[in-house]
C-alpha positions as CSV (number, residue, x, y, z in Angstrom):
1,X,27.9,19.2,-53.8
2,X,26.8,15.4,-53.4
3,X,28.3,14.2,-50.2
4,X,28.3,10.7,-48.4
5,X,29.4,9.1,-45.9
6,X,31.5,5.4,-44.7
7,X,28.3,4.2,-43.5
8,X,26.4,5.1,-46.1
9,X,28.6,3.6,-49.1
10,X,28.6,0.2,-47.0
11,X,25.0,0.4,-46.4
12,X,24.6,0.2,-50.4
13,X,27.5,-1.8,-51.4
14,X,26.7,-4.7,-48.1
15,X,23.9,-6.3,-50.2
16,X,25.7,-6.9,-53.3
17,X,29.4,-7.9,-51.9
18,X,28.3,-10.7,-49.6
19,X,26.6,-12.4,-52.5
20,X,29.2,-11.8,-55.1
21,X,31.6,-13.0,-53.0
22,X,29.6,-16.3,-52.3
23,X,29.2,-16.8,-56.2
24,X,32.1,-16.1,-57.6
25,X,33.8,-18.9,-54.9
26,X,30.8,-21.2,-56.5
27,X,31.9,-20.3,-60.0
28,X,36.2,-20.9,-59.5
29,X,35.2,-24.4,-58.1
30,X,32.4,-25.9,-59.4
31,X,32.9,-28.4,-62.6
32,X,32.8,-27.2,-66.4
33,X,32.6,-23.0,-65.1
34,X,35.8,-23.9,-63.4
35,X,37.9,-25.3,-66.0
36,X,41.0,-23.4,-66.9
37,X,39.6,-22.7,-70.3
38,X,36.9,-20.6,-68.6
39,X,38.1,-17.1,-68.7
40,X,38.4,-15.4,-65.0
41,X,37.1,-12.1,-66.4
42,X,33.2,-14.3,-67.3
43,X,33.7,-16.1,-64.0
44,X,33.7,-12.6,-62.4
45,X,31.2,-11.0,-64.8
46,X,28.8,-13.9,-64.1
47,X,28.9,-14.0,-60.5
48,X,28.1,-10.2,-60.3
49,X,25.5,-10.6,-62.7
50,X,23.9,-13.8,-60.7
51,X,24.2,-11.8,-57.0
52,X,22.6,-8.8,-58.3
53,X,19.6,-10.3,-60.1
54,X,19.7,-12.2,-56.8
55,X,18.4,-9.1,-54.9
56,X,15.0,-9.6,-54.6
57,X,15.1,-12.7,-53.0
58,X,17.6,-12.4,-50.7
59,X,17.2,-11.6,-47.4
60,X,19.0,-8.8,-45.7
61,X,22.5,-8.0,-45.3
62,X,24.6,-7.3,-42.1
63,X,26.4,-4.0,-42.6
64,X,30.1,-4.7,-41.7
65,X,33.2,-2.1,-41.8
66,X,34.8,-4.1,-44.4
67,X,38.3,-2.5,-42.0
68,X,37.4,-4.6,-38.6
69,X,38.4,-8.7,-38.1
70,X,34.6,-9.6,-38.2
71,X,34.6,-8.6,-42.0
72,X,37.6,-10.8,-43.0
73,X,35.7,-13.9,-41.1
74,X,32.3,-13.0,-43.2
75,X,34.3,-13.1,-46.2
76,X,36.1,-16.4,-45.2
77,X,32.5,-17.8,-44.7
78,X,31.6,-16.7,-47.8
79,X,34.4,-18.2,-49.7
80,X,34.3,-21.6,-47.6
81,X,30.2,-22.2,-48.3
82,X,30.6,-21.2,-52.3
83,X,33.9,-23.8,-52.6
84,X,32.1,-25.7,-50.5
85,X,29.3,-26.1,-53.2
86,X,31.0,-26.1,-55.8
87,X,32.9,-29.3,-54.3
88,X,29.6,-31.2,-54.1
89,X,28.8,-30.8,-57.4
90,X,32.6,-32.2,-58.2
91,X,32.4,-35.1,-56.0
92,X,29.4,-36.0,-58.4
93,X,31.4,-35.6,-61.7
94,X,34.5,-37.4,-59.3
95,X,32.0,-40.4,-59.1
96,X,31.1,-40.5,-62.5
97,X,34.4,-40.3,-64.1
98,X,35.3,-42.9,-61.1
99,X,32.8,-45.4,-62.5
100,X,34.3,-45.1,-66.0
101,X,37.9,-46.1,-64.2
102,X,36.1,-49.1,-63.2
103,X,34.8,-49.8,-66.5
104,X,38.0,-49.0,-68.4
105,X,39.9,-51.4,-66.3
106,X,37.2,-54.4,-66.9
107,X,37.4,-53.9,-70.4
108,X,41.3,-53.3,-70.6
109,X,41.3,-49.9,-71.5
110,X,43.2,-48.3,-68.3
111,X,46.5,-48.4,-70.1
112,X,45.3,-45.7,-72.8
113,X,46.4,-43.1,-70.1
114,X,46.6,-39.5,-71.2
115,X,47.2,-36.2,-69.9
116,X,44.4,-33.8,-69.8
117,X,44.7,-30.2,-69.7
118,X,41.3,-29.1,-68.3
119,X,42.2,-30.5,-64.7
120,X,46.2,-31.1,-65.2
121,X,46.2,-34.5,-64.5
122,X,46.4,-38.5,-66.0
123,X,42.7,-39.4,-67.0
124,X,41.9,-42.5,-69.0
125,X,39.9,-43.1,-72.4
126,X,37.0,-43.8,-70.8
127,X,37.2,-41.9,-67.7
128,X,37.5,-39.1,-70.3
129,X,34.6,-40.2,-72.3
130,X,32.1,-40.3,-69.0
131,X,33.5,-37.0,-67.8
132,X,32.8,-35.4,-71.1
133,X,29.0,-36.9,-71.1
134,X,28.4,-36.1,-67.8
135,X,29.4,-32.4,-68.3
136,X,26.9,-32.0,-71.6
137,X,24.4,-34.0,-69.3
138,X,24.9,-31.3,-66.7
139,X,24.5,-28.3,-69.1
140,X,21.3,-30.2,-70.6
141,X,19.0,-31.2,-67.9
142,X,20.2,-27.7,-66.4
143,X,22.2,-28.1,-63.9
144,X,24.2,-25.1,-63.8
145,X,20.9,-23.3,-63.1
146,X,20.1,-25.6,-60.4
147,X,23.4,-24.6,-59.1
148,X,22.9,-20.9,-58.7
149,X,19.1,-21.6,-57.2
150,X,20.9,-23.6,-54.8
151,X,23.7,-20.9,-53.5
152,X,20.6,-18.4,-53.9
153,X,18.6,-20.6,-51.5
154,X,21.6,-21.5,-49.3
155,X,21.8,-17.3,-47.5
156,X,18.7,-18.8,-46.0
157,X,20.3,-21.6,-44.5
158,X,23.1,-20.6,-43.4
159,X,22.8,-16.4,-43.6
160,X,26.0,-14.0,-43.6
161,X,27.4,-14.2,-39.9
162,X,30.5,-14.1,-38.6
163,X,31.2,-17.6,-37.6
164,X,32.7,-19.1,-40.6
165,X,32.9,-22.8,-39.1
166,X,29.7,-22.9,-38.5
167,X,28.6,-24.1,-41.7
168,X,31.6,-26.9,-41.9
169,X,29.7,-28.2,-38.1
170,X,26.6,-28.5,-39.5
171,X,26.9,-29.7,-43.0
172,X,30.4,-31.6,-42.6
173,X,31.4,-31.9,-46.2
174,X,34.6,-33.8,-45.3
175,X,32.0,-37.3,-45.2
176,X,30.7,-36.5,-49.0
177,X,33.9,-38.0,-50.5
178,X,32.4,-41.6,-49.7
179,X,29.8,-40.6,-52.0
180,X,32.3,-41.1,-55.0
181,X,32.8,-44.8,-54.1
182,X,29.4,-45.7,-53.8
183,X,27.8,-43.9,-56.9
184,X,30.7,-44.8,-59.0
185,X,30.7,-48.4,-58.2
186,X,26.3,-47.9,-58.7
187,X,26.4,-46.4,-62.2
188,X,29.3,-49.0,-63.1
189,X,27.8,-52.7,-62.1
190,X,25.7,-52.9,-64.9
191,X,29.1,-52.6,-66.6
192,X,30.8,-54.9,-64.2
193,X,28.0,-57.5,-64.3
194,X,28.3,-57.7,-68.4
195,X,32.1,-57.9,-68.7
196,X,32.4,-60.4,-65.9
197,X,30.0,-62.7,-67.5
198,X,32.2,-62.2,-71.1
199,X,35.0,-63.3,-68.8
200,X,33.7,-66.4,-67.8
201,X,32.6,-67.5,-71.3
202,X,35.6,-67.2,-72.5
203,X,37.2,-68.4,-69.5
204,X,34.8,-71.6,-70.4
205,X,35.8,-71.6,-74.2
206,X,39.5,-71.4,-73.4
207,X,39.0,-74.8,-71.4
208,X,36.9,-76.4,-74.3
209,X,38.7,-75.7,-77.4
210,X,42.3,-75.4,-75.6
211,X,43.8,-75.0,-79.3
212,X,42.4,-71.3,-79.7
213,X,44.5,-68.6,-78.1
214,X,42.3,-67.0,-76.1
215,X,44.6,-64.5,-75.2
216,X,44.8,-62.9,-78.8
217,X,41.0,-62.5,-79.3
218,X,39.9,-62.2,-75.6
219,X,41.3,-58.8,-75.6
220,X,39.3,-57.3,-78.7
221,X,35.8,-59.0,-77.5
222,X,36.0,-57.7,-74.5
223,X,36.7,-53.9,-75.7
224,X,33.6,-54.8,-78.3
225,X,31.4,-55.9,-75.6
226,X,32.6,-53.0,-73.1
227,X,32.0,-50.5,-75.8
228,X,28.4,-51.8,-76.6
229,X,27.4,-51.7,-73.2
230,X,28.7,-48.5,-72.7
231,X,26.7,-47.4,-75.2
232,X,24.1,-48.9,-74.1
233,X,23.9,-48.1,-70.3
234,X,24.8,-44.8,-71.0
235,X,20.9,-43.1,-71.6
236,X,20.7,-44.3,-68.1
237,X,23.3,-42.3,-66.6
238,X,20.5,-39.4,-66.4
239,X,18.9,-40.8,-63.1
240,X,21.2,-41.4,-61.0
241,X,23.1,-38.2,-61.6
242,X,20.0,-36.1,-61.3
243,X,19.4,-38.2,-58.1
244,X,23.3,-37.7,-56.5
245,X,23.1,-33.8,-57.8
246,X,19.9,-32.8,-56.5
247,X,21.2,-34.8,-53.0
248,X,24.2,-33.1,-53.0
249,X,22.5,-29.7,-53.5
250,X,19.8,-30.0,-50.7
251,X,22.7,-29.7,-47.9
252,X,22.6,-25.9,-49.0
253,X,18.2,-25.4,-48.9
């Protein structure tokens, strides 16, 4: 008769739960796997799959009685470092989709507010139309396989322990939303720049030729000019999102 004991069922299962659980926090929170659309049952499937092709690269496991308080803090520190990740990867997508906020409201767009099921919130047209570029860019320069290299990577940084505030004290991910402001408002001046200088001509021509209502064809040259130079500017989004990713992603290696 094939017996076993306690121990020896957490001995085996130890190097596969710690992982799983640390993947499948990255894969309810990071951007595009984390969308409602995404069914739960491929988040779940996914994240086993990653954690145990994962084996031969990770280090060791603690074995933990998964019945004791220091196995509800390893899990805890599990969840918080793969929502943690996940969230630096969305305050990437939260700057890009910020920049097109900025650009929509220079070109007099903002008002073309609709409701978005993905996240269940107001987005605008072009806010919409930089989040869904950004999220093809992601899949295309591979991203998401960047992503689970980096969670892979990160159980050598910060290894499974029982101190699930250690990782917060060290990496302090409550100072990354400022990154939102500054590479939103860095992918968007070219933008700015462009439909501030449309501005001022036609501020100039509405002081020259007073007779022409500048008010009934300011509105549809600006929207021309804002859509050229969107779609212009926007081959060059590919830098500095690789750039704001890949620094995002070395808090975890």
């Amino acid at each position: 008769m094939l017996t076993f004991s306690e121990a020896q069922v957490l001995t085996w299962i130890s190097p596969l739960l710690w992982p799983f659980l640390r993947v499948l926090a990255l894969f309810g929170s990071m951007p595009v796997m984390g969308q409602r659309t995404v069914p739960m049952r491929a988040r779940v499937g996914l994240g086993f799959l990653v954690a145990f092709c994962a084996q031969a690269t990770l280090p060791a496991m603690p074995v933990i009685a998964l019945d004791t308080p220091l196995a509800f803090l390893t899990v805890v520190q599990q969840l918080i470092i793969g929502v943690s990740l996940g969230f630096a990867v969305r305050i990437v997508f939260a700057a890009i989709e910020f920049a097109g906020e900025i650009v929509g409201l220079q070109m007099g767009l903002n008002f073309a507010g609709f409701f978005d099921p993905a996240t269940g919130g107001q987005t605008t047209a072009m806010s919409r139309f930089f989040g869904v570029s950004v999220s093809w860019l992601f899949i295309v320069i591979n991203g998401h396989l960047l992503l689970i290299a980096a969670v892979v990577q990160s159980f050598e940084a910060f290894p499974v322990s029982a101190e699930p505030f250690a990782f917060l004290r060290a990496v302090q991910p409550q100072v990354w939303g400022a990154e939102v402001f500054r590479l939103g408002l860095w992918i968007a001046l070219p933008m700015i720049g462009i439909l501030l200088f449309t501005n001022l001509v036609l501020g100039v021509i509405s002081r020259v030729a007073q007779q022409m209502n500048i008010f009934s064809i300011g509105f549809p040259i600006t929207v021309a000019v804002g859509l050229i130079g969107a779609l212009m500017t926007l081959p060059l989004m590919q830098m500095p999102f690789t750039m704001a990713l890949e620094r995002m992603l070395s808090y975890f290696q």
